[in-house]
DOLUMMAR-15973 format. One record per residue (C-alpha): residue number from 0; residue in one letter; y, x, z. Coordinates in steps of 0.1 Angstrom, whole numbers, plus 5000, padded with zeros to 4 digits. Example, Ala and Ser with C-alpha at 12.3 -4.5 7.8 and 13.67 -1.06 7.14 Angstrom:
BEGIN
tormi: 0	dodren: A	Y: 4955	X: 5123	Z: 5078
tormi: 1	dodren: S	Y: 4989	X: 5137	Z: 5071
end
This chain:
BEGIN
tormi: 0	dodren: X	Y: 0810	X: 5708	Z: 2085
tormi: 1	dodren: X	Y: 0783	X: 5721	Z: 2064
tormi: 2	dodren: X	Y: 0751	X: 5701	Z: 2054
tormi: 3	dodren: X	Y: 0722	X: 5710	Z: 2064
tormi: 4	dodren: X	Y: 0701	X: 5733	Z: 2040
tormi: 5	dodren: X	Y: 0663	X: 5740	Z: 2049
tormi: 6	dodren: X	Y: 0650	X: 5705	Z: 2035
tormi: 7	dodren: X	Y: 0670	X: 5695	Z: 2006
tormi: 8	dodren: X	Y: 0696	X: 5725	Z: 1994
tormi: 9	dodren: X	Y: 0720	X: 5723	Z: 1965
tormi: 10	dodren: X	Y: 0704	X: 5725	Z: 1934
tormi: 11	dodren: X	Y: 0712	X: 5755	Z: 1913
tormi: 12	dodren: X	Y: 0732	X: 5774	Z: 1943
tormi: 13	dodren: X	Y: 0722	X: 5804	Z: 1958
tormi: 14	dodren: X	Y: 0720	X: 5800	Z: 1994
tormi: 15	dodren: X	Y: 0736	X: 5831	Z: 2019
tormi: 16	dodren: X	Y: 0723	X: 5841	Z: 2048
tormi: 17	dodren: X	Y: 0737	X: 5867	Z: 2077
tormi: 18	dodren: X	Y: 0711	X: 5889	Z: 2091
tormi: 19	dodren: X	Y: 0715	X: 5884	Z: 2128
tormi: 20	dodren: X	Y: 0747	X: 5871	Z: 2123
tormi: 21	dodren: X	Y: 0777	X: 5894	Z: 2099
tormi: 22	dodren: X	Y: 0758	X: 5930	Z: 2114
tormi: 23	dodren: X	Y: 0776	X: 5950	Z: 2089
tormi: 24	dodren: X	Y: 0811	X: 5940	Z: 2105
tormi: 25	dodren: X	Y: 0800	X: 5931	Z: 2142
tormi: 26	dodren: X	Y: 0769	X: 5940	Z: 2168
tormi: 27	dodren: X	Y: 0740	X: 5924	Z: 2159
tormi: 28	dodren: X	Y: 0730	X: 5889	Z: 2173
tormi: 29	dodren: X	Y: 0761	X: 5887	Z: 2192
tormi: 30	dodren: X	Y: 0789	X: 5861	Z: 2195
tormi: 31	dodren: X	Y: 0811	X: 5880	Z: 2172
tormi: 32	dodren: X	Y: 0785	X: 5884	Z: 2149
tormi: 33	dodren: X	Y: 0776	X: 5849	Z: 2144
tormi: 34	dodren: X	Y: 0811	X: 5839	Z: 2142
tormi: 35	dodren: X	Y: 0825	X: 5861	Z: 2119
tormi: 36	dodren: X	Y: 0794	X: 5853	Z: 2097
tormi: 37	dodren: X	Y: 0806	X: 5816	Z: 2096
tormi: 38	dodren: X	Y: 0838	X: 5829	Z: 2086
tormi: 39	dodren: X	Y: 0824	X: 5852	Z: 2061
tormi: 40	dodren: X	Y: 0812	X: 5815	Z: 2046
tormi: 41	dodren: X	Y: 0775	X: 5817	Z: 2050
tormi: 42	dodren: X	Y: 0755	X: 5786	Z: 2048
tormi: 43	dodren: X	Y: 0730	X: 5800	Z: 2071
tormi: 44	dodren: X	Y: 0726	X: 5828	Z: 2103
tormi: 45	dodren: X	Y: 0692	X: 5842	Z: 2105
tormi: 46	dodren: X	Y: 0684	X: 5851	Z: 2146
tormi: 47	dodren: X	Y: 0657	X: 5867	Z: 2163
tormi: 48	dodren: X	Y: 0639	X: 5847	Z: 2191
tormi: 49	dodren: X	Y: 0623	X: 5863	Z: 2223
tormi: 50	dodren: X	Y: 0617	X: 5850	Z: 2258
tormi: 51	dodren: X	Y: 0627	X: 5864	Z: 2292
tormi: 52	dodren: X	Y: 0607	X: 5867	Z: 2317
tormi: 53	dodren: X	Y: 0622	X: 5832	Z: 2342
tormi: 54	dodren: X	Y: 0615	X: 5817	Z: 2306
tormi: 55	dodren: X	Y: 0651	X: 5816	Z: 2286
tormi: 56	dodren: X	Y: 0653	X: 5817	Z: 2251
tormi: 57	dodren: X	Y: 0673	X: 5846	Z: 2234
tormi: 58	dodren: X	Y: 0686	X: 5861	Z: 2203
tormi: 59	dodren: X	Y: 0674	X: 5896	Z: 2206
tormi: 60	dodren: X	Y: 0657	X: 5915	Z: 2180
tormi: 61	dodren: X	Y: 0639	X: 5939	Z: 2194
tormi: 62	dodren: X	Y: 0607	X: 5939	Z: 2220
tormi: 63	dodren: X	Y: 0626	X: 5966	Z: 2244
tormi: 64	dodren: X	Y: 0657	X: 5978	Z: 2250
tormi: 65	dodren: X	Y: 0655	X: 6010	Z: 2240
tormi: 66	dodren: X	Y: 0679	X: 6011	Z: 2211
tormi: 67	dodren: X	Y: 0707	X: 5989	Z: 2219
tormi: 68	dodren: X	Y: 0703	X: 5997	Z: 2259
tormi: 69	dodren: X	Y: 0688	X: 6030	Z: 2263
tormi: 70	dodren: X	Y: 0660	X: 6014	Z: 2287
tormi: 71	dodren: X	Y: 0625	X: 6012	Z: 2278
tormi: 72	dodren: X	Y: 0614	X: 5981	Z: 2295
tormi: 73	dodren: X	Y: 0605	X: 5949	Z: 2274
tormi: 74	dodren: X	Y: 0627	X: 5916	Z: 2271
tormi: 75	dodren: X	Y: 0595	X: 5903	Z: 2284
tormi: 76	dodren: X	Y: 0597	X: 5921	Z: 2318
tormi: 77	dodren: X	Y: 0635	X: 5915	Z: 2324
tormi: 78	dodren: X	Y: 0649	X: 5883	Z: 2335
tormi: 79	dodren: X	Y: 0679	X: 5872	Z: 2319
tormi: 80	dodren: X	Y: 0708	X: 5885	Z: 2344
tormi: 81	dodren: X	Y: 0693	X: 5916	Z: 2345
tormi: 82	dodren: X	Y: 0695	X: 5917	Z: 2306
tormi: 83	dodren: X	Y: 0728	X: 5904	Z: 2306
tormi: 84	dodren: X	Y: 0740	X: 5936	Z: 2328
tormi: 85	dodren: X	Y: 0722	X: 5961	Z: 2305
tormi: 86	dodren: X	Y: 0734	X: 5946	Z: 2273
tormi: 87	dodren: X	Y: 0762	X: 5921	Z: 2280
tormi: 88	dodren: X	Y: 0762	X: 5913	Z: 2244
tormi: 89	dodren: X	Y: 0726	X: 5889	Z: 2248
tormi: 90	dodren: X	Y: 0730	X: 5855	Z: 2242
tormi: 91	dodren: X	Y: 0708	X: 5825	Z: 2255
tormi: 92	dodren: X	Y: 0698	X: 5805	Z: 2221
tormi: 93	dodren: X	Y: 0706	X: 5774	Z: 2235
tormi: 94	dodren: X	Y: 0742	X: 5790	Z: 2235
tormi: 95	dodren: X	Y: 0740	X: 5801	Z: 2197
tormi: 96	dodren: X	Y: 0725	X: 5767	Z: 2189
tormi: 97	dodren: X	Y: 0753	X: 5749	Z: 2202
tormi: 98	dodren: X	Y: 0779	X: 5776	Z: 2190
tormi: 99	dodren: X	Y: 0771	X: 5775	Z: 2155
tormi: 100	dodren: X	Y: 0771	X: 5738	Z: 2154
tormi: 101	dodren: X	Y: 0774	X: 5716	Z: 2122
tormi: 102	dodren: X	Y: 0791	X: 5750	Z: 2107
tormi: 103	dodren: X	Y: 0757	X: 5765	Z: 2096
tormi: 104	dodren: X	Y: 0721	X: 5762	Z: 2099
tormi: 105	dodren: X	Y: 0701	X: 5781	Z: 2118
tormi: 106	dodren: X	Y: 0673	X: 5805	Z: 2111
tormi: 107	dodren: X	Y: 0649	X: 5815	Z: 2140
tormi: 108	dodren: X	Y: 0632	X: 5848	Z: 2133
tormi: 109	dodren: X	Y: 0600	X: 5841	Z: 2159
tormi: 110	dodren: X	Y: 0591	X: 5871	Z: 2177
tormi: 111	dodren: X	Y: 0566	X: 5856	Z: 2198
tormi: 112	dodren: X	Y: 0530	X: 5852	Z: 2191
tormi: 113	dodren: X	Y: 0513	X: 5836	Z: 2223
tormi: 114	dodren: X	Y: 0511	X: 5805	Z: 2222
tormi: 115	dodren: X	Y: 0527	X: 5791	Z: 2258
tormi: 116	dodren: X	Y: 0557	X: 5813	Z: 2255
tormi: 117	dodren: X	Y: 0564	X: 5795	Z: 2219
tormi: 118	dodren: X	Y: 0559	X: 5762	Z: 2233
tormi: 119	dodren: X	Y: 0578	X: 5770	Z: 2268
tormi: 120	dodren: X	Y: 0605	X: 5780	Z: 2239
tormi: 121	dodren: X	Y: 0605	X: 5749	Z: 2223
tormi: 122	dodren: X	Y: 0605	X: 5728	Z: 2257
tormi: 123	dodren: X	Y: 0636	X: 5746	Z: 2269
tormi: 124	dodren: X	Y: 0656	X: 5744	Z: 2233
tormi: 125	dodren: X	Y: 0645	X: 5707	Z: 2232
tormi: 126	dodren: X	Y: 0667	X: 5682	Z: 2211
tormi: 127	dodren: X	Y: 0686	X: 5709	Z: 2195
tormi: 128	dodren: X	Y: 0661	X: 5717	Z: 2174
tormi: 129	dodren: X	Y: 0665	X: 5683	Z: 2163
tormi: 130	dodren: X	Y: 0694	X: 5684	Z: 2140
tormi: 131	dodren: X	Y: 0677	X: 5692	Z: 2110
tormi: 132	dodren: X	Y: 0699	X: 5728	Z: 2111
tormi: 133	dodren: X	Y: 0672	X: 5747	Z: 2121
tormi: 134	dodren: X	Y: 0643	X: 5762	Z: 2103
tormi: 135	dodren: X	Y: 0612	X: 5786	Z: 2125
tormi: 136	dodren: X	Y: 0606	X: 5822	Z: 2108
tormi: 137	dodren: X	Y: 0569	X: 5825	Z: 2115
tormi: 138	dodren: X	Y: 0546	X: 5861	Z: 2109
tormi: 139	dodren: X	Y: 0513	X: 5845	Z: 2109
tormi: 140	dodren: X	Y: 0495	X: 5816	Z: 2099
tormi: 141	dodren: X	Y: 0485	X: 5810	Z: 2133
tormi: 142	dodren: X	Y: 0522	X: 5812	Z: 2144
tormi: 143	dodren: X	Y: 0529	X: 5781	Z: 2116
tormi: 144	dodren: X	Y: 0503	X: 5762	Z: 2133
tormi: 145	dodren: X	Y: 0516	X: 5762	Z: 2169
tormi: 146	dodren: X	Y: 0552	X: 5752	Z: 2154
tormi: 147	dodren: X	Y: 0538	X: 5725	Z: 2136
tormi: 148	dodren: X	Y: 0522	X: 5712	Z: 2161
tormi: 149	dodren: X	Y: 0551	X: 5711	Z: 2184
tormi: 150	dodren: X	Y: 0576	X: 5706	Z: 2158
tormi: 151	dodren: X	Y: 0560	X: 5689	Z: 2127
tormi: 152	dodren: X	Y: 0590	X: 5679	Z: 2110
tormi: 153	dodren: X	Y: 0609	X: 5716	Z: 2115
tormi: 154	dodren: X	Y: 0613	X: 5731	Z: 2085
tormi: 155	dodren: X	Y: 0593	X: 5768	Z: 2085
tormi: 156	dodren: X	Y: 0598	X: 5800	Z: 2066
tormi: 157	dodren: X	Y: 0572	X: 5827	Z: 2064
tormi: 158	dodren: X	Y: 0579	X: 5860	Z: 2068
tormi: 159	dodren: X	Y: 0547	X: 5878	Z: 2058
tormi: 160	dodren: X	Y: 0541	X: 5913	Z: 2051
tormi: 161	dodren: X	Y: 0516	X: 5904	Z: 2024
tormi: 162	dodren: X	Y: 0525	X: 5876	Z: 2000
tormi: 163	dodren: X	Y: 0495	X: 5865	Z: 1993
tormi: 164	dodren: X	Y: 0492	X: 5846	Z: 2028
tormi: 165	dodren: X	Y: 0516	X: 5825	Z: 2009
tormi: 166	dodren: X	Y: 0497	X: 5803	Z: 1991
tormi: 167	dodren: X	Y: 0481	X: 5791	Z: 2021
tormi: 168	dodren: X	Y: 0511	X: 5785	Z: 2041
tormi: 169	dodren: X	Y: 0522	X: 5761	Z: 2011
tormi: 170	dodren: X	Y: 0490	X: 5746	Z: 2016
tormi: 171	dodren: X	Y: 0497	X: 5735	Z: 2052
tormi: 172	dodren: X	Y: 0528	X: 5721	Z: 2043
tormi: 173	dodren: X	Y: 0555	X: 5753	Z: 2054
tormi: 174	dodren: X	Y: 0584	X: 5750	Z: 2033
tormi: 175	dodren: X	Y: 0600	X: 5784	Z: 2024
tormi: 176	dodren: X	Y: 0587	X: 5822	Z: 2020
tormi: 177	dodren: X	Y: 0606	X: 5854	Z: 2025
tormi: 178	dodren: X	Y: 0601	X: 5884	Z: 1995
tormi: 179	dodren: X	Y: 0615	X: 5915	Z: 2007
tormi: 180	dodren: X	Y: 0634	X: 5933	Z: 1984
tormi: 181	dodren: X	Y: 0610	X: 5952	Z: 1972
tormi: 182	dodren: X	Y: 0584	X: 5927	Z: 1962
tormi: 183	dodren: X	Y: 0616	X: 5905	Z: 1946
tormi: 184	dodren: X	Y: 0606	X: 5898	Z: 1908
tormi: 185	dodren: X	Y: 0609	X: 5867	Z: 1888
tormi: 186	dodren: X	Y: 0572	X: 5867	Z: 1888
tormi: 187	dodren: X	Y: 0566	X: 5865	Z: 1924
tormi: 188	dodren: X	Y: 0598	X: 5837	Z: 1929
tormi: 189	dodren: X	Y: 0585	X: 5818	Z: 1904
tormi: 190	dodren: X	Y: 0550	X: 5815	Z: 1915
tormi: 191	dodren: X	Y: 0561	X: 5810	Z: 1952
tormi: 192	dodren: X	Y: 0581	X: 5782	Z: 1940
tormi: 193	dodren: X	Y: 0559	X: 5768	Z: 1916
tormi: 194	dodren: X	Y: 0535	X: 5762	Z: 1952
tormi: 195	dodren: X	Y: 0562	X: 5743	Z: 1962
tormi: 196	dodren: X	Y: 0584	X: 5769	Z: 1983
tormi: 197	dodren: X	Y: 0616	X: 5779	Z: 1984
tormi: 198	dodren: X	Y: 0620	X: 5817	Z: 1986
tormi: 199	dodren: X	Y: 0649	X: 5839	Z: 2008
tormi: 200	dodren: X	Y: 0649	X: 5872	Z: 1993
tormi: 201	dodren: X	Y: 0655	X: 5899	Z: 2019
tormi: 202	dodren: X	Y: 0679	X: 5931	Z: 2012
tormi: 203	dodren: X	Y: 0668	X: 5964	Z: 2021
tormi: 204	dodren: X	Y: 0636	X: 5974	Z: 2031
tormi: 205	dodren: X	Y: 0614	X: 5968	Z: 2062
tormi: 206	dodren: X	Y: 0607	X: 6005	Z: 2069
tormi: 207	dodren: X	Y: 0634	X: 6030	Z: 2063
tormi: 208	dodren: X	Y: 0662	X: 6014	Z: 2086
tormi: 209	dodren: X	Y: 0681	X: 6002	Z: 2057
tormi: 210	dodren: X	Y: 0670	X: 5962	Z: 2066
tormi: 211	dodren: X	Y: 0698	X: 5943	Z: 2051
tormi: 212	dodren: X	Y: 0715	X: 5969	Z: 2038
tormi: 213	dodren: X	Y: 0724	X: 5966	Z: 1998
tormi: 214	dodren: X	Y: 0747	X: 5974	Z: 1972
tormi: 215	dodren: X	Y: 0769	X: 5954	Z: 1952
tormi: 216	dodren: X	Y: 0751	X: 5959	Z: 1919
tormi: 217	dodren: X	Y: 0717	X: 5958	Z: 1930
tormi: 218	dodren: X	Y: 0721	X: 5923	Z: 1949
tormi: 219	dodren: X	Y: 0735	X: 5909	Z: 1915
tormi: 220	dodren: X	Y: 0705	X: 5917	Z: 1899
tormi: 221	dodren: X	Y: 0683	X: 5901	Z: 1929
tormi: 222	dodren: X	Y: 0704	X: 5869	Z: 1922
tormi: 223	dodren: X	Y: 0698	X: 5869	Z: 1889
tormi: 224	dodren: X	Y: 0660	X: 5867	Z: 1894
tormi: 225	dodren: X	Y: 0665	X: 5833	Z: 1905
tormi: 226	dodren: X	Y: 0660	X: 5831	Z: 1944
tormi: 227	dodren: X	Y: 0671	X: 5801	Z: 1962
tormi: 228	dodren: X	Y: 0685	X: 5824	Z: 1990
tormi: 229	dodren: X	Y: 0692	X: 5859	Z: 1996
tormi: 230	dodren: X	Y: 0695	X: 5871	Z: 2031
tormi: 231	dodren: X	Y: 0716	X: 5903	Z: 2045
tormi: 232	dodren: X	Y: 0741	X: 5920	Z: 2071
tormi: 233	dodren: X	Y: 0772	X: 5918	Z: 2053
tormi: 234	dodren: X	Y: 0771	X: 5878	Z: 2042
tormi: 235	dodren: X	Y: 0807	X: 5881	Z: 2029
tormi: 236	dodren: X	Y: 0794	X: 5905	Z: 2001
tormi: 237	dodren: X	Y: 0770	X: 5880	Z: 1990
tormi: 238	dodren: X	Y: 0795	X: 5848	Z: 1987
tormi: 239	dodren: X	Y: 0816	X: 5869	Z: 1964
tormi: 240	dodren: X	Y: 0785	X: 5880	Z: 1943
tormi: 241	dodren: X	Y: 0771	X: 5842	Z: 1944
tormi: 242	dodren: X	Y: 0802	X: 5828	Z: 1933
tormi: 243	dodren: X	Y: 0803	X: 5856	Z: 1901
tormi: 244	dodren: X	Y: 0769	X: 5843	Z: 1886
end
């Protein structure tokens, strides 16, 4: 069993995170993914949350399902056995919840914006967001709000494009911020944490298909800037990097 992280992690360690689930070794936000990402020893799995359309949660990154399916029609249209027959792979997120366990925590990448289909989210997932395992990945400020609201004592992690939406989201009490690799110096951590937040340094970069992607080499030198967490496909690369320092 692993402790929880998202409120009070281990001072001094650097934190690893698989990018939905061990990608690098298994399909993306799958069962084997997840799995082998606990194996790989990661004290968190980052997952992307959508909602079908009879109103059940699921890790699925993208809107459509035109890259992993070949069909252009959106998570949003489909209802959940029809996904399950063009992508058998799609799991419910009350099923990866309650997979992972007390093996990891839990990072939900929101991919929803309106506000009914966040809280109809939250209503279905009910007491399992509860354990104190999992943390909400919001893209806005209005996102945070809605979260809050629903869940005030969930732990929240901002992933904003620019970083200065940061200091506000410290200011309404969110708890962690996500640099992208690009933006990772020890300027930028350290001023994110001096407002108080924690910071999850994404590999690779957000445009060029390369999304955590990263080379041995190159991550050391991310951990060395002094990140509480660093975030990418092949979590297993990371422990061994981690446990170097």
């Amino acid at each position: 069993m692993r402790e929880p992280i998202w409120m009070n992690p281990a001072s001094g360690k650097i934190l690893v995170g698989g990018h939905r689930g061990a990608s690098a070794v298994a399909p993306e936000n799958t069962v084997s993914a997840f799995e082998a990402a606990i194996a790989a020893g990661a004290d968190f799995i980052e997952t992307d949350l959508r909602l079908t359309r009879d109103g059940v949660p699921v890790a699925f990154h993208d809107g459509d399902l035109r890259r992993l399916a070949g069909d252009p029609r959106q998570v949003s249209e489909l209802d959940m056995d029809e996904l399950r027959i063009l992508h058998p792979g799609i799991v419910a997120m009350a099923d990866v919840i309650d997979l992972v366990g007390e093996r990891a925590s839990i990072l939900l990448d929101t991919k929803l914006y309106e506000p009914a289909a966040l809280e109809r989210c939250i209503a279905v997932l009910g007491a399992r967001l509860d354990s104190g395992r999992m943390a909400f990945g919001v893209r806005s400020l209005d996102v945070f709000d809605v979260i809050h609201v629903q869940l005030p004592q969930c732990p929240t992690l901002g992933l904003f494009a620019d970083i200065g939406d940061y200091p506000e989201l410290a200011a309404r009490g969110g708890n962690w911020a996500r640099l992208w690799e690009k933006d990772a110096s020890a300027e930028n951590i350290s001023n994110l944490q001096r407002l108080g937040l924690k910071v999850i340094i994404m590999t690779g970069q957000p445009t060029d298909g390369s999304v955590g992607l990263i080379e041995r080499d190159v991550l050391a030198n991310l951990c060395a800037l002094g990140p509480d967490a660093v975030m990418l496909n092949d979590p297993s690369l990371a422990i061994e990097v981690v446990a170097q320092l």
